[in-house]
C-alpha positions in Angstrom: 180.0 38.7 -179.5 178.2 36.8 -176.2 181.3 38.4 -174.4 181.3 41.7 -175.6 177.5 41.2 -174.5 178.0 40.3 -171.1 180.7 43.0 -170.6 177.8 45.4 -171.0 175.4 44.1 -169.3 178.0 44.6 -165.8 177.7 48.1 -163.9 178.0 49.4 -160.3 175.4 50.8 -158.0 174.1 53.7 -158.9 173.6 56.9 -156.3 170.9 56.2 -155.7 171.1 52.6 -154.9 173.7 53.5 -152.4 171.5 56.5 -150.7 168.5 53.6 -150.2 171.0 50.9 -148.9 172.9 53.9 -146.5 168.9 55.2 -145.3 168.6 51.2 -144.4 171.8 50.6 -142.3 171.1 54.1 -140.8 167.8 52.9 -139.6 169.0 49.6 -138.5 171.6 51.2 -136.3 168.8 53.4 -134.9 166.8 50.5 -133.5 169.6 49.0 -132.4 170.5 52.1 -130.7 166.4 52.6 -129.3 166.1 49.4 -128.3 169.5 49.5 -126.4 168.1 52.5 -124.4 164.8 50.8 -123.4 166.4 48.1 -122.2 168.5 50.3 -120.0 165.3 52.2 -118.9 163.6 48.9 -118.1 166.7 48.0 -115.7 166.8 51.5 -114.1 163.1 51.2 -113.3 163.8 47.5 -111.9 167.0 48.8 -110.1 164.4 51.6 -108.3 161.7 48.8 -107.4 164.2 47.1 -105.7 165.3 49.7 -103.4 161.2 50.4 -102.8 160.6 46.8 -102.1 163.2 46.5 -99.5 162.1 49.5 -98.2 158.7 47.8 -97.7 159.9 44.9 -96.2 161.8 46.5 -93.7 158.5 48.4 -92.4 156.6 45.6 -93.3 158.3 43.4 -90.9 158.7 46.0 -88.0 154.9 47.0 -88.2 153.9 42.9 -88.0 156.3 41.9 -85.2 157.6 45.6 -84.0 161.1 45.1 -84.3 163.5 45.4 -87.8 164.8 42.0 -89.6 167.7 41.0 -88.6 167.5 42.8 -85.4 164.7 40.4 -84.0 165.6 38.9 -80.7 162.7 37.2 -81.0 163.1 36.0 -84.7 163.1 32.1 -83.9 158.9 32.6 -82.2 158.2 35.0 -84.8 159.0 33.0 -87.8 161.6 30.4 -86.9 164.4 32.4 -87.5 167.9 32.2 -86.5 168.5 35.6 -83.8 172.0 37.5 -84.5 174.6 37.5 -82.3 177.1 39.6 -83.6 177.8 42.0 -83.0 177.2 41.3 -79.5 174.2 42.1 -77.7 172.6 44.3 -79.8 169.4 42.5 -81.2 166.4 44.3 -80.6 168.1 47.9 -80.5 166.0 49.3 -83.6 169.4 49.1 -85.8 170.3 46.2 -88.6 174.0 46.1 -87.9 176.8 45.0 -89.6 177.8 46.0 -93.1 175.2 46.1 -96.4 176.9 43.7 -97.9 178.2 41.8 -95.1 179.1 37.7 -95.6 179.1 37.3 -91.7 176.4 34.7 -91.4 175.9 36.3 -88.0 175.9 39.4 -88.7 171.9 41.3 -88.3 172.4 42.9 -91.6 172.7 39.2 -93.2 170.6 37.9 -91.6 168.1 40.2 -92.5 167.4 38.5 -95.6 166.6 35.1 -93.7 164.1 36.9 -91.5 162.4 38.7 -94.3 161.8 35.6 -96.1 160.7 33.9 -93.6 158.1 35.9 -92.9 157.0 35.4 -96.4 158.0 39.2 -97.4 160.4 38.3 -99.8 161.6 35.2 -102.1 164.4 32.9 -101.7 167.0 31.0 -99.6 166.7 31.4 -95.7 169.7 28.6 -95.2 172.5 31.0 -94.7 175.3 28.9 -95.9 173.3 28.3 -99.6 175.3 29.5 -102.0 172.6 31.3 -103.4 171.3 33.2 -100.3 172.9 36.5 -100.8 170.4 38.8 -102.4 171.3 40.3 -106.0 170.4 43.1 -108.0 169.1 42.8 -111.6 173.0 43.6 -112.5 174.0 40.6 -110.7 175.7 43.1 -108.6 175.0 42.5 -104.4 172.2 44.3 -102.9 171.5 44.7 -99.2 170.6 46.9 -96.0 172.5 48.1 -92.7 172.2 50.6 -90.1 176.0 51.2 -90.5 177.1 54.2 -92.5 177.8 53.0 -95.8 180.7 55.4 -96.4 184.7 54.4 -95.7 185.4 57.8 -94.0 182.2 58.8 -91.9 180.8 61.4 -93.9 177.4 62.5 -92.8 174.7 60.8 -94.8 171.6 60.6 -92.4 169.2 57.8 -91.8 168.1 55.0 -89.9 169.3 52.5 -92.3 170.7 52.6 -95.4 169.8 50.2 -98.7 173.2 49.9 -101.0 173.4 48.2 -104.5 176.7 47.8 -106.1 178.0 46.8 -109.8 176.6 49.9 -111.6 178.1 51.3 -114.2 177.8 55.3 -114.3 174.8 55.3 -116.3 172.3 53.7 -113.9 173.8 55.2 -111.0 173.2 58.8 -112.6 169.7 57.8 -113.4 168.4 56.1 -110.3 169.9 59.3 -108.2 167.5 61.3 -111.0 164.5 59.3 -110.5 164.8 58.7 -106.6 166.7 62.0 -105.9 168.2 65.0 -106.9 170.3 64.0 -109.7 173.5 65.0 -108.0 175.8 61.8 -107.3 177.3 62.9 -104.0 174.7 64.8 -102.3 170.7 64.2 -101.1 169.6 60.8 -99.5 170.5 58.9 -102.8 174.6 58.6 -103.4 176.8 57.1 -105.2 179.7 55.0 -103.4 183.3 54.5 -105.6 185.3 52.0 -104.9 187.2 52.9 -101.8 184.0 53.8 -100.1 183.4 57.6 -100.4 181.3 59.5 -102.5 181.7 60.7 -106.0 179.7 62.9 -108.2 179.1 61.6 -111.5 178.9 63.5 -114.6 178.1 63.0 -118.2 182.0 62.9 -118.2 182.1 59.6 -116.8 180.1 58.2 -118.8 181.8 54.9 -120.3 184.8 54.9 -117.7 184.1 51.6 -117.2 184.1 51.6 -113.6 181.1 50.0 -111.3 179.6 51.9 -108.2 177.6 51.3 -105.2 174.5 53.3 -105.2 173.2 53.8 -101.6 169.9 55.1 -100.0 168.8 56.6 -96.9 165.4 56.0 -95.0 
């Protein structure tokens, strides 16, 4: 008799046990899902700041001592700097050169970040050969500024310097160029770089190809 008893007392869920526990996981998922996006927004609005704040100190430093960081020639009075000297000659010609994301510890475009700092307009190493003196992004990715073209074949992208940050995936690049620019990848004064250094215009079709881009502004 007790196991006749218990044999009754056993049953499954019932519909509409399953609809409540299905509504739950649904809304779990959701969250996850909402909270995944605002994160993203949150690093697309830091991404942004970035490229405004090295905007500011780039003007910031010129109005103070009238020449760009990184192109001082008189860096080491100014704020006991070390002057560039590659390439040759050409401190004090109203261009950072050298590569964004150049590791030539001569070069005006590294350098920049030693003058900069110095001068108390931005946070961090100014001894070049730390291993943490080269400037990231808040993707970890390398961040910098140049007076060089940014593209592999010379296509026309004008300015007076350009400010580059690399390792994005398609996603923030699509959004930055949206917030900054005109949305379009491969066009305006905010582009996206691919790998081999030319432009590319990013669709929703790229979306998870899980390739990284350099995402490059003019001034």
């Amino acid at each position: 008799m007790k196991q006749r008893s218990l044999r009754r007392t056993q049953r499954g869920f019932t519909l509409v046990e399953i609809a409540v526990v299905l509504v739950i996981i649904g809304l779990l998922l959701g969250g996850v899902l909402k909270g995944q996006e605002l994160i993203n927004s949150a690093k697309v609005k830091s991404l942004v700041q970035e490229f405004n704040s090295v905007s500011t100190m780039v003007y910031g430093y010129q109005d103070r001592f009238r020449f760009l960081p990184g192109d001082d020639p008189q860096v080491a009075a100014h704020v006991g700097g070390t002057p560039a000297t590659t390439p040759a000659n050409s401190t004090g010609n109203s261009r950072i050169d050298g590569a964004w994301n150049s590791s030539t510890s001569t070069d005006e475009s590294f350098l920049f970040w030693q003058h900069v700092r110095l001068a108390g307009l931005a946070s961090g190493s100014t001894v070049v050969a730390d291993a943490n003196y080269r400037e990231l992004n808040v993707e970890n990715g390398p961040i910098g500024v140049s007076s060089q073209n940014p593209t592999s074949n010379g296509a026309a992208f004008p300015g007076q310097f350009y400010i580059c940050s690399g390792g994005l995936s398609t996603r923030f690049a699509r959004q930055i160029d949206t917030t900054m620019d005109d949305g379009v990848t491969n066009t305006g004064a905010v582009r996206t770089l691919q790998a081999d250094g030319t432009f590319i215009n990013l669709t929703a079709a790229n979306e998870g190809d899980g390739n990284f881009y350099t995402v490059c502004a003019a001034y």
